[in-house]
N, CA, C, O and CB atoms as a CASP TS submission, in Angstrom:
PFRMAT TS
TARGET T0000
AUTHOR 0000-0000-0000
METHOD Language model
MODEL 1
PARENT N/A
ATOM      1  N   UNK     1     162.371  78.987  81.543  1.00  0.00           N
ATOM      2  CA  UNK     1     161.116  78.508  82.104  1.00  0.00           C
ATOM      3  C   UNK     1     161.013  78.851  83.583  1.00  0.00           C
ATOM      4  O   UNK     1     160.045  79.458  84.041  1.00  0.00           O
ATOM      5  CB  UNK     1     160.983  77.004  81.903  1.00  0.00           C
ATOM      6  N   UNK     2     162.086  78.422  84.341  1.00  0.00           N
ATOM      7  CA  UNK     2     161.616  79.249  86.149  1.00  0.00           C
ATOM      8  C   UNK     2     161.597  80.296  85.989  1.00  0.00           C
ATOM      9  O   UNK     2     160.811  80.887  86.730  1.00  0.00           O
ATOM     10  CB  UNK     2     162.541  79.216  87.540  1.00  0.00           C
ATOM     11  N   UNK     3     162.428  81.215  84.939  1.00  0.00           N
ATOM     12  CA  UNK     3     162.145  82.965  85.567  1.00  0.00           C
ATOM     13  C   UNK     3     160.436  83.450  85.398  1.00  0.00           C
ATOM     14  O   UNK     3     159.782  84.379  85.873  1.00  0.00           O
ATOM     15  CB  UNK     3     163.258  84.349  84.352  1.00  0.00           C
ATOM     16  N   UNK     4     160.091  82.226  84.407  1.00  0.00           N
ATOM     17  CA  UNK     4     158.366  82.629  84.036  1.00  0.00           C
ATOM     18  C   UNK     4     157.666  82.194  85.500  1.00  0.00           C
ATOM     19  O   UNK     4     157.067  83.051  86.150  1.00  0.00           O
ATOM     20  CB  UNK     4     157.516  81.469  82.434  1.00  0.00           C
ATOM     21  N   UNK     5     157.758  81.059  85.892  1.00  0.00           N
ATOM     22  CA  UNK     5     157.305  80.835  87.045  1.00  0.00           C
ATOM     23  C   UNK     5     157.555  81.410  88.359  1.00  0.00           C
ATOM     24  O   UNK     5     156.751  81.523  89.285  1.00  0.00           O
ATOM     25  CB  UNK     5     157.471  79.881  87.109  1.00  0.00           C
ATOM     26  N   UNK     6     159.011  81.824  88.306  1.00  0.00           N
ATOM     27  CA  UNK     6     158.677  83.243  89.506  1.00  0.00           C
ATOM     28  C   UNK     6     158.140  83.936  89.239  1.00  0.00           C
ATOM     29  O   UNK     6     157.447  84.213  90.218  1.00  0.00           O
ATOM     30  CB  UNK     6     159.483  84.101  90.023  1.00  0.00           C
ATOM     31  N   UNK     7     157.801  84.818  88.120  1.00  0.00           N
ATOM     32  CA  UNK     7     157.601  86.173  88.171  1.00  0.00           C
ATOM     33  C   UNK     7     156.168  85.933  88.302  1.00  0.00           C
ATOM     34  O   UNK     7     155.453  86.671  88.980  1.00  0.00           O
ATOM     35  CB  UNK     7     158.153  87.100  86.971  1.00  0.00           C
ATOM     36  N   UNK     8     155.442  84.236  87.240  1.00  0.00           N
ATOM     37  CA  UNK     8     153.773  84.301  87.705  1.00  0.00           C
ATOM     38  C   UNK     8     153.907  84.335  89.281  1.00  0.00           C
ATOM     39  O   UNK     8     153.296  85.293  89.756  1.00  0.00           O
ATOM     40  CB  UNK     8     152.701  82.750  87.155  1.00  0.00           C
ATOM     41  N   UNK     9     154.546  83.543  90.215  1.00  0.00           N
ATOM     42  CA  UNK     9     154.235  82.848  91.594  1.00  0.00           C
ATOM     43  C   UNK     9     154.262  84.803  92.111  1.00  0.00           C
ATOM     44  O   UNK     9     153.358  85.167  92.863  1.00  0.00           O
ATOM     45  CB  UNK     9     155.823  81.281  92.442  1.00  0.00           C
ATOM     46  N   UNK    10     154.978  85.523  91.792  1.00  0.00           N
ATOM     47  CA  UNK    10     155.112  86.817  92.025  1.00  0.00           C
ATOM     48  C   UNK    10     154.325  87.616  92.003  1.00  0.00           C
ATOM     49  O   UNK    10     154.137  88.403  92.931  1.00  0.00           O
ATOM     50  CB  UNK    10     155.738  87.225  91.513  1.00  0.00           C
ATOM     51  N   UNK    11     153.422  87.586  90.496  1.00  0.00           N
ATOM     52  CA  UNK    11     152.516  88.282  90.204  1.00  0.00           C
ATOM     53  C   UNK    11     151.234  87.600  91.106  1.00  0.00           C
ATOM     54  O   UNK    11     150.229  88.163  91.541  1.00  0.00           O
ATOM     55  CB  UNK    11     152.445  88.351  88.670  1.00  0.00           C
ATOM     56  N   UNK    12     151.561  86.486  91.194  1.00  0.00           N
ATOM     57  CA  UNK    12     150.035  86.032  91.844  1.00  0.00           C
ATOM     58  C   UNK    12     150.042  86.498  93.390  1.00  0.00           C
ATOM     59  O   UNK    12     148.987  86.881  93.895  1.00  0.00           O
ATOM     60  CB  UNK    12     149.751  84.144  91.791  1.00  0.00           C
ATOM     61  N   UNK    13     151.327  86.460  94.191  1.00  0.00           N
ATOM     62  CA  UNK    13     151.415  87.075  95.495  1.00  0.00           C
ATOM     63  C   UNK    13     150.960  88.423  95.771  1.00  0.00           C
ATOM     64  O   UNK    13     150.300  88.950  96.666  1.00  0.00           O
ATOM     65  CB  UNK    13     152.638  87.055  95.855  1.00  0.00           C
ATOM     66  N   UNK    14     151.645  88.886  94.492  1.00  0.00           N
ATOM     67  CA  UNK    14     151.090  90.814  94.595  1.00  0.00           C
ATOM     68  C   UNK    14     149.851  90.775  94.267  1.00  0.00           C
ATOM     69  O   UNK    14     149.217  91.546  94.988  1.00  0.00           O
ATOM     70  CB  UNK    14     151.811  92.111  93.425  1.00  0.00           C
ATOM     71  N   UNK    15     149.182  90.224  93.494  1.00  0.00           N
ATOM     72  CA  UNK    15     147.461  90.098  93.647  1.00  0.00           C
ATOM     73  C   UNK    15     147.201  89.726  94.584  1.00  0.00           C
ATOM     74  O   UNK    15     146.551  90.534  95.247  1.00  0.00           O
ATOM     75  CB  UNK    15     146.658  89.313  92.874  1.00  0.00           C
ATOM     76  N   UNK    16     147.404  88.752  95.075  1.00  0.00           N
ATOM     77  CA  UNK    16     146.661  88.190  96.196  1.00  0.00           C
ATOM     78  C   UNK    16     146.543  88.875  97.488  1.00  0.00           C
ATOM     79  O   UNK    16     145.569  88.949  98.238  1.00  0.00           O
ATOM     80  CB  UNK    16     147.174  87.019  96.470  1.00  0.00           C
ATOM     81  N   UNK    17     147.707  89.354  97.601  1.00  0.00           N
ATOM     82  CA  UNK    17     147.928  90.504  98.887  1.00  0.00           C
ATOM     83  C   UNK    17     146.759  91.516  98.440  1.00  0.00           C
ATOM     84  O   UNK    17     145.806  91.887  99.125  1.00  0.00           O
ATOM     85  CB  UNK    17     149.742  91.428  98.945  1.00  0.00           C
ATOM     86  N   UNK    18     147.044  91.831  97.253  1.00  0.00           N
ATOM     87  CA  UNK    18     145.943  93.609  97.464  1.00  0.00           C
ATOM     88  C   UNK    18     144.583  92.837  97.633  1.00  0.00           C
ATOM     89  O   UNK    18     143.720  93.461  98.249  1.00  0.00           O
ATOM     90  CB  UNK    18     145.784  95.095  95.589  1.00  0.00           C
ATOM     91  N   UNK    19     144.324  91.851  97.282  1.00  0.00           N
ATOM     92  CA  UNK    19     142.831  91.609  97.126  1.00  0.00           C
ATOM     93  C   UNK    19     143.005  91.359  99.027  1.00  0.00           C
ATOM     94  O   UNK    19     142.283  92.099  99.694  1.00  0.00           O
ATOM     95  CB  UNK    19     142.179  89.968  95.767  1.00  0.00           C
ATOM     96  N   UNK    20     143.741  90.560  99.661  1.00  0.00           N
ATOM     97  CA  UNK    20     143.261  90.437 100.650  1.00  0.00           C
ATOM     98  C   UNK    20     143.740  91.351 101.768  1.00  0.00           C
ATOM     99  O   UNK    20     143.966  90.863 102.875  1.00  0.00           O
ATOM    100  CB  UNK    20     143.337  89.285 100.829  1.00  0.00           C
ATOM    101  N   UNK    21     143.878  92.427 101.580  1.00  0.00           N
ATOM    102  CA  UNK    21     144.640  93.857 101.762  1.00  0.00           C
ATOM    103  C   UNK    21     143.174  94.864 101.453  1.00  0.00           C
ATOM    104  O   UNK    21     142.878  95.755 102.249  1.00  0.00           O
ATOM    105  CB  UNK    21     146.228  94.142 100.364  1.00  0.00           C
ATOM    106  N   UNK    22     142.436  94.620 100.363  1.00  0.00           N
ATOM    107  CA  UNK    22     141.023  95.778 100.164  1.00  0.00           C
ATOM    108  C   UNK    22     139.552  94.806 101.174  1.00  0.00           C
ATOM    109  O   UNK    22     138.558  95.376 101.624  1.00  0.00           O
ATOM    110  CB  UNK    22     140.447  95.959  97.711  1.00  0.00           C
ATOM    111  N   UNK    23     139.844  93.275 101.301  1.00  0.00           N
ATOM    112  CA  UNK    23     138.947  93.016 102.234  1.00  0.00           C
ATOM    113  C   UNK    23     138.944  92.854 103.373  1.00  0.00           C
ATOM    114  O   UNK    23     138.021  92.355 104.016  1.00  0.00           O
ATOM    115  CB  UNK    23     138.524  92.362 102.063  1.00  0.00           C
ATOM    116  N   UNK    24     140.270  93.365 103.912  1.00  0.00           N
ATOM    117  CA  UNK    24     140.479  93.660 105.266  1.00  0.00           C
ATOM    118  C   UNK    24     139.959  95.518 105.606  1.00  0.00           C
ATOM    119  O   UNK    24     139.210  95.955 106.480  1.00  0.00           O
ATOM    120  CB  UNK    24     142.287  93.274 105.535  1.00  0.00           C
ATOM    121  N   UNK    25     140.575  96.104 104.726  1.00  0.00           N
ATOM    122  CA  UNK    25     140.067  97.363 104.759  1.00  0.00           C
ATOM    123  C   UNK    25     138.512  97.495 104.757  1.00  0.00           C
ATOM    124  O   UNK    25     137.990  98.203 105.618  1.00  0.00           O
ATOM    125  CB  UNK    25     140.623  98.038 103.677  1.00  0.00           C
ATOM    126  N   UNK    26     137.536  96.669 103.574  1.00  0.00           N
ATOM    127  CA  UNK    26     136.847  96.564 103.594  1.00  0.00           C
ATOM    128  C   UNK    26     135.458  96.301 104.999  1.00  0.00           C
ATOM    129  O   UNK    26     134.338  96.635 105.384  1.00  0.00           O
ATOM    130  CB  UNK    26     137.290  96.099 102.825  1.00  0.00           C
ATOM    131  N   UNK    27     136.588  95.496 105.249  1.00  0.00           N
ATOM    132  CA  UNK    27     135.959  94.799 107.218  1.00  0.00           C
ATOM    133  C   UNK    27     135.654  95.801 107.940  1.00  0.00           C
ATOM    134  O   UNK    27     134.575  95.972 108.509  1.00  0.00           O
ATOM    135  CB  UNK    27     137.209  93.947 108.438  1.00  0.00           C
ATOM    136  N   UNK    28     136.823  96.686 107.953  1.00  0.00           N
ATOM    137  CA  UNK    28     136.966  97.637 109.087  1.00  0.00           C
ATOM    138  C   UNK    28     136.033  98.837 108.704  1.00  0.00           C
ATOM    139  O   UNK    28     135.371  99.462 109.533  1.00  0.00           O
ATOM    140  CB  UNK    28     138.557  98.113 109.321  1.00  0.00           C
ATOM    141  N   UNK    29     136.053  99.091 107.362  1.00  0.00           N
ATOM    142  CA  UNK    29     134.913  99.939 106.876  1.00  0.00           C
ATOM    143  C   UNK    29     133.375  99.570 107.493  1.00  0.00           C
ATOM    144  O   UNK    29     132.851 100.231 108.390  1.00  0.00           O
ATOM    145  CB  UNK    29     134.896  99.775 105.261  1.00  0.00           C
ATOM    146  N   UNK    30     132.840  98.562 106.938  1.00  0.00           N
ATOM    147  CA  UNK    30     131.932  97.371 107.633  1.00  0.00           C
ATOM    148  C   UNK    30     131.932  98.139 109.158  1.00  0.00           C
ATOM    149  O   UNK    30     131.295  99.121 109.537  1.00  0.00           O
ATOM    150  CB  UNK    30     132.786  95.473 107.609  1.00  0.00           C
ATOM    151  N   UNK    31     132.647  97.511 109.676  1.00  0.00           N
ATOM    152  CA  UNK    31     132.520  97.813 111.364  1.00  0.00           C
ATOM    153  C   UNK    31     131.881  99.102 111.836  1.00  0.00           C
ATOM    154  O   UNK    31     130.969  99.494 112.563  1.00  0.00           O
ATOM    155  CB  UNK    31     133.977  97.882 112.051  1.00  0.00           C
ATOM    156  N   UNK    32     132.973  99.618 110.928  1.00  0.00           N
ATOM    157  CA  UNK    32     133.222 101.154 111.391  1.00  0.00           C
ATOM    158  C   UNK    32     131.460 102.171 111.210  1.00  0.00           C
ATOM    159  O   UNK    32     131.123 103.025 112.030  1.00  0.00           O
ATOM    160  CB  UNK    32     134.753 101.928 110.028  1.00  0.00           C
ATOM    161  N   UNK    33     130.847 101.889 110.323  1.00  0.00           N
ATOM    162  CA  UNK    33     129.977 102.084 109.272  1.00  0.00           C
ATOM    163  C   UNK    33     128.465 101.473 109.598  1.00  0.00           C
ATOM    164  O   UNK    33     127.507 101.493 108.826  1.00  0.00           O
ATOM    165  CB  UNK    33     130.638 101.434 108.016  1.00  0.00           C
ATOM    166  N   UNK    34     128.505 100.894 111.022  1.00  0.00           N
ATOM    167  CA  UNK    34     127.519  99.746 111.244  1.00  0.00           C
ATOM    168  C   UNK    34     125.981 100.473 111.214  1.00  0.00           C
ATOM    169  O   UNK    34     124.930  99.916 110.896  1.00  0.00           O
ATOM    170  CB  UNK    34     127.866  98.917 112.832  1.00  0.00           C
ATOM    171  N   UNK    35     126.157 101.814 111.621  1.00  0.00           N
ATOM    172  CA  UNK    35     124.824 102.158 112.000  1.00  0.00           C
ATOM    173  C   UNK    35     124.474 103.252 110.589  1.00  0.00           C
ATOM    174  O   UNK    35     123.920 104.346 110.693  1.00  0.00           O
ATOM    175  CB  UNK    35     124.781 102.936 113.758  1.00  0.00           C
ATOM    176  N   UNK    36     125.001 102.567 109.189  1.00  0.00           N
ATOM    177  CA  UNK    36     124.693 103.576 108.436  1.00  0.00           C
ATOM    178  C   UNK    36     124.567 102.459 107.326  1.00  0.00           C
ATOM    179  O   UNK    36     125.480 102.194 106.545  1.00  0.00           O
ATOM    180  CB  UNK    36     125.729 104.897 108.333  1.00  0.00           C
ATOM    181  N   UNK    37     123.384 101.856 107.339  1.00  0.00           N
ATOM    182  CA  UNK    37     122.755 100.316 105.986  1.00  0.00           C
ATOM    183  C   UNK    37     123.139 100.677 105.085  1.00  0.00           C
ATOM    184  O   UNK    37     123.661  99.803 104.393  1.00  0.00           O
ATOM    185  CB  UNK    37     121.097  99.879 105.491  1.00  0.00           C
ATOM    186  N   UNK    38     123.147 101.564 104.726  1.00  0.00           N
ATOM    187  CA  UNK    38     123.505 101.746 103.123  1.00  0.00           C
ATOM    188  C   UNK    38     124.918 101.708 102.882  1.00  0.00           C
ATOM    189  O   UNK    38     125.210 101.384 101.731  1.00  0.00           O
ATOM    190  CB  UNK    38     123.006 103.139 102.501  1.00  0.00           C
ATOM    191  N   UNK    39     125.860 101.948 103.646  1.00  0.00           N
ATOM    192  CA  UNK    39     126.964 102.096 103.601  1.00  0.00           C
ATOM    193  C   UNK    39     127.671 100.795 103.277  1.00  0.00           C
ATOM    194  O   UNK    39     128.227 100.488 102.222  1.00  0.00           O
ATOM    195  CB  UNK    39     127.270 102.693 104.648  1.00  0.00           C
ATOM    196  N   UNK    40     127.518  99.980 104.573  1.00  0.00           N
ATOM    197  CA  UNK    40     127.282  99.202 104.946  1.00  0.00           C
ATOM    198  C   UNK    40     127.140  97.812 103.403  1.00  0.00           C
ATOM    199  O   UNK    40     127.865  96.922 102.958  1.00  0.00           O
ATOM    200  CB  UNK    40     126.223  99.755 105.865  1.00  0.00           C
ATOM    201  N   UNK    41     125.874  98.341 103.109  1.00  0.00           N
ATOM    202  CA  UNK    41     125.407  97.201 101.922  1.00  0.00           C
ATOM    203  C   UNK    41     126.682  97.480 100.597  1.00  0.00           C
ATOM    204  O   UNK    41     127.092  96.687  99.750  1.00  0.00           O
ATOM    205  CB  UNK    41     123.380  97.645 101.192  1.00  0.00           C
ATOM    206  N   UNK    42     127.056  98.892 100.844  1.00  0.00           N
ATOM    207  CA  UNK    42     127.958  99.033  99.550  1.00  0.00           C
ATOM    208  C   UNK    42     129.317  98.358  99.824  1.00  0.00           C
ATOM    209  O   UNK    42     129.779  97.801  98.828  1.00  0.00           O
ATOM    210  CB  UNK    42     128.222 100.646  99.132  1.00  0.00           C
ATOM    211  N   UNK    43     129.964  98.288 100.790  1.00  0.00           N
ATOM    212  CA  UNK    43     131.114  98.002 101.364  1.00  0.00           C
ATOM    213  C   UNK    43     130.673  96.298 101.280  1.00  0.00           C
ATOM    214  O   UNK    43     131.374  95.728 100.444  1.00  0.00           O
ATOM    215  CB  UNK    43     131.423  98.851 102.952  1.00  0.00           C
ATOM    216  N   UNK    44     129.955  95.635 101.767  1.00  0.00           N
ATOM    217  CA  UNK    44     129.781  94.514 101.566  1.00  0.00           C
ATOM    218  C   UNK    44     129.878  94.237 100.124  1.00  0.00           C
ATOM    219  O   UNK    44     130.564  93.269  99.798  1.00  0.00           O
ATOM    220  CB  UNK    44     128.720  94.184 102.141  1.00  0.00           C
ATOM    221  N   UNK    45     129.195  95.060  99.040  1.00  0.00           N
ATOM    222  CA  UNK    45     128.994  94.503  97.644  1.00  0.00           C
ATOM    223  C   UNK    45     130.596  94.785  97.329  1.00  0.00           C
ATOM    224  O   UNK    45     131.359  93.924  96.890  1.00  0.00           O
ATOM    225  CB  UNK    45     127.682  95.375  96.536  1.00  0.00           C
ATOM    226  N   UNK    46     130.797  95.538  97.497  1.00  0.00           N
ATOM    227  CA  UNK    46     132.747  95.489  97.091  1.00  0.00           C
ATOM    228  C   UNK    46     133.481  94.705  97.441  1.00  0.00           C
ATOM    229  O   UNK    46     134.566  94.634  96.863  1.00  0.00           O
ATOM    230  CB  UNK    46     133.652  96.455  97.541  1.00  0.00           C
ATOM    231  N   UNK    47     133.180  93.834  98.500  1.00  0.00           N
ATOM    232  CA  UNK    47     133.632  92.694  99.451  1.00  0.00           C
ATOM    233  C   UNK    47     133.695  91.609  98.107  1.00  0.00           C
ATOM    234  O   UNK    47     134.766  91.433  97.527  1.00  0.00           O
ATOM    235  CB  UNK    47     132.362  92.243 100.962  1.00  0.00           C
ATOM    236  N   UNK    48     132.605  90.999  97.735  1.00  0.00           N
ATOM    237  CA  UNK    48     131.755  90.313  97.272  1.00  0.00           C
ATOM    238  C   UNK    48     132.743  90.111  96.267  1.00  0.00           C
ATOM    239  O   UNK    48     133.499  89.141  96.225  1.00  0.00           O
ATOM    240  CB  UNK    48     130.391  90.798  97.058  1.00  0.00           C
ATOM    241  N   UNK    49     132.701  91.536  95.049  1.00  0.00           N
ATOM    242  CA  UNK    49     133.453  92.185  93.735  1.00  0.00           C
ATOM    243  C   UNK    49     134.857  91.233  93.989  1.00  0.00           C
ATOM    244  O   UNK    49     135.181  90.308  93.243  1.00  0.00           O
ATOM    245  CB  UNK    49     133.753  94.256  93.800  1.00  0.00           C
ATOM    246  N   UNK    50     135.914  91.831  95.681  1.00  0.00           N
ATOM    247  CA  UNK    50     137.055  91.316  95.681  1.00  0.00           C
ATOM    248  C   UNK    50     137.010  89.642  95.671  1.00  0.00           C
ATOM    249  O   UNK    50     137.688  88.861  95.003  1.00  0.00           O
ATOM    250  CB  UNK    50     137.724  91.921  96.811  1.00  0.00           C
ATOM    251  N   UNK    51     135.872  89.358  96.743  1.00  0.00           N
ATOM    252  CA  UNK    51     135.823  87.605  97.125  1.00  0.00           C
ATOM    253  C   UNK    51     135.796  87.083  95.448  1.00  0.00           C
ATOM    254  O   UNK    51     136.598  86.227  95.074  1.00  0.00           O
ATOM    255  CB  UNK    51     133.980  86.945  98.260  1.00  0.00           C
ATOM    256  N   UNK    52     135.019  87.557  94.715  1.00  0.00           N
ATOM    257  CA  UNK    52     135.236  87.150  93.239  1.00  0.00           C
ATOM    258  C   UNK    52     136.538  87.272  92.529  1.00  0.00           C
ATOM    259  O   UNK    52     136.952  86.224  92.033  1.00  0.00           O
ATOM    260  CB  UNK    52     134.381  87.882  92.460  1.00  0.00           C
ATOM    261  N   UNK    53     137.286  88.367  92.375  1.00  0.00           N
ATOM    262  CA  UNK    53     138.283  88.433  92.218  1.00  0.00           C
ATOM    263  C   UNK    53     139.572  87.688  92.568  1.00  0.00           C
ATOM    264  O   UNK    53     140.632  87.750  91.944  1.00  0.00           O
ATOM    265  CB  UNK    53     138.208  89.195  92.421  1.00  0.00           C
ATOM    266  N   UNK    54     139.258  86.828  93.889  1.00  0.00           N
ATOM    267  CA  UNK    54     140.534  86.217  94.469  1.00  0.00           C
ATOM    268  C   UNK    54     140.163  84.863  93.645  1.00  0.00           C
ATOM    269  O   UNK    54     141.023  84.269  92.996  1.00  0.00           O
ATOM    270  CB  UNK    54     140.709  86.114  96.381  1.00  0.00           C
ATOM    271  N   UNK    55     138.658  84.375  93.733  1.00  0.00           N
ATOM    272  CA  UNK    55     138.308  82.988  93.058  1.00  0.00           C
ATOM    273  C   UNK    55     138.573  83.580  91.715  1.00  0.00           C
ATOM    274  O   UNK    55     138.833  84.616  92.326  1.00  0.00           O
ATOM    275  CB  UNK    55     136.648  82.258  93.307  1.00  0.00           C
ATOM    276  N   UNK    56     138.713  83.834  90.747  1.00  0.00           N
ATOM    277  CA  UNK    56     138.882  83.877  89.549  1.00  0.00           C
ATOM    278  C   UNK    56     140.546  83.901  89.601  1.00  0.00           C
ATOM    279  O   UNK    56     140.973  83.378  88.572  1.00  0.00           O
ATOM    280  CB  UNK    56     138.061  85.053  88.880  1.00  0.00           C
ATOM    281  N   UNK    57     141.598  84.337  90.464  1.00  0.00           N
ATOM    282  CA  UNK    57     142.721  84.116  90.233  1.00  0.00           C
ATOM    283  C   UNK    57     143.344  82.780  90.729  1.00  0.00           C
ATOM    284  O   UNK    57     144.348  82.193  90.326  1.00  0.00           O
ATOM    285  CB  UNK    57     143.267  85.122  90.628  1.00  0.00           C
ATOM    286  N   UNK    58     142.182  82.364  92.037  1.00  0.00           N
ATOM    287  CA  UNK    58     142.879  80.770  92.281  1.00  0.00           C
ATOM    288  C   UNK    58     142.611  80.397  90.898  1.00  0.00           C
ATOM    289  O   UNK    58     143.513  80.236  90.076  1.00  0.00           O
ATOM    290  CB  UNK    58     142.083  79.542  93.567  1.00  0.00           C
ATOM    291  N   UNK    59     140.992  80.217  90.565  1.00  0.00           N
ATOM    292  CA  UNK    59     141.091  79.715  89.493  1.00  0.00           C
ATOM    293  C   UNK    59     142.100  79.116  88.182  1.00  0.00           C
ATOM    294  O   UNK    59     142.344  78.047  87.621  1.00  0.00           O
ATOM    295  CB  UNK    59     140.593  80.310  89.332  1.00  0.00           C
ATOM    296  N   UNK    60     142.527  80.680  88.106  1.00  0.00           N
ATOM    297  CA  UNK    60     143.703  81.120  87.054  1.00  0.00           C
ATOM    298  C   UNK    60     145.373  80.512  87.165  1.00  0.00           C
ATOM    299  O   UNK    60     146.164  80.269  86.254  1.00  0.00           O
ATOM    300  CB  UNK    60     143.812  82.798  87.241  1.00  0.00           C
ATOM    301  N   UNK    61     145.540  80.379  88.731  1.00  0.00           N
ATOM    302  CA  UNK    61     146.580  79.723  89.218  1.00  0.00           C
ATOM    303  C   UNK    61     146.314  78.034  88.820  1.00  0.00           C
ATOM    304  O   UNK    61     147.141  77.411  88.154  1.00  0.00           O
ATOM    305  CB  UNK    61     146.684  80.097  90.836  1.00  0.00           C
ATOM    306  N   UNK    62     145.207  77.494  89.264  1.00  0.00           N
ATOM    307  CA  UNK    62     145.049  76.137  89.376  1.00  0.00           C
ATOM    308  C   UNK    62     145.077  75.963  88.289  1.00  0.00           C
ATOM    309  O   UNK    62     145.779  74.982  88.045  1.00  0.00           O
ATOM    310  CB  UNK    62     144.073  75.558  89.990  1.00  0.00           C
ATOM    311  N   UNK    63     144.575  76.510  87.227  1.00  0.00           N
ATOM    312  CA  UNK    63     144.313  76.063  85.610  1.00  0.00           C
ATOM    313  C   UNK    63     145.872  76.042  84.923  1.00  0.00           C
ATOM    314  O   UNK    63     146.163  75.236  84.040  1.00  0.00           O
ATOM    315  CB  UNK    63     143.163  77.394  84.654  1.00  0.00           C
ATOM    316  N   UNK    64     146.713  76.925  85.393  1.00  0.00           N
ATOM    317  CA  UNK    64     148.142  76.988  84.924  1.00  0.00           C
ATOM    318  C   UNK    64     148.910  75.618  85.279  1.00  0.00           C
ATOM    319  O   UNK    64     149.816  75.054  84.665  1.00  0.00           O
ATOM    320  CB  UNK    64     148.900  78.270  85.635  1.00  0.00           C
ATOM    321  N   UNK    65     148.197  75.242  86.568  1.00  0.00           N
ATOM    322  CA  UNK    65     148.882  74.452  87.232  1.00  0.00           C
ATOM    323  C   UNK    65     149.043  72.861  86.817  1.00  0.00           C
ATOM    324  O   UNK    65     149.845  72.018  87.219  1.00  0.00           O
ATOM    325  CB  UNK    65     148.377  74.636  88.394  1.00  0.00           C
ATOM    326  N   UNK    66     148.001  72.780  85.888  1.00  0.00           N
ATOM    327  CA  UNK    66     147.650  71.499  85.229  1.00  0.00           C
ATOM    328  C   UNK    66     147.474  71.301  83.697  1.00  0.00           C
ATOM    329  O   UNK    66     147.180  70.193  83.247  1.00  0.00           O
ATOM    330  CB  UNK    66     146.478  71.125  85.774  1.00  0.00           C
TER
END
């Protein structure tokens, strides 16, 4: 039973990093990108895609959790 719970607490770290690893990249894209809207709006909607992605794995964590 703990080796299952490291390897989730594991798997959930290595998700969690890339997701908050593509919306940091994401930012700097954003920045970088300011005077070009369209760009801009796409990099935000991918933002959005990841911000969903991290709530569906707290989610997934909290639901395990109880």
């Amino acid at each position: 039973m703990g080796d299952v719970v490291i390897q989730n607490n594991e798997r959930f770290v290595e998700e969690a990093t890339d997701i908050v690893e593509a919306l940091c990249n994401l930012t700097y894209l954003i920045c970088e990108e300011a005077d070009h809207p369209g760009k801009v709006r796409h990099f935000a909607s991918m933002s959005e895609e990841r911000l969903s992605s991290m709530t569906r794995l707290l989610n997934s964590s909290f639901n395990t959790m109880h």
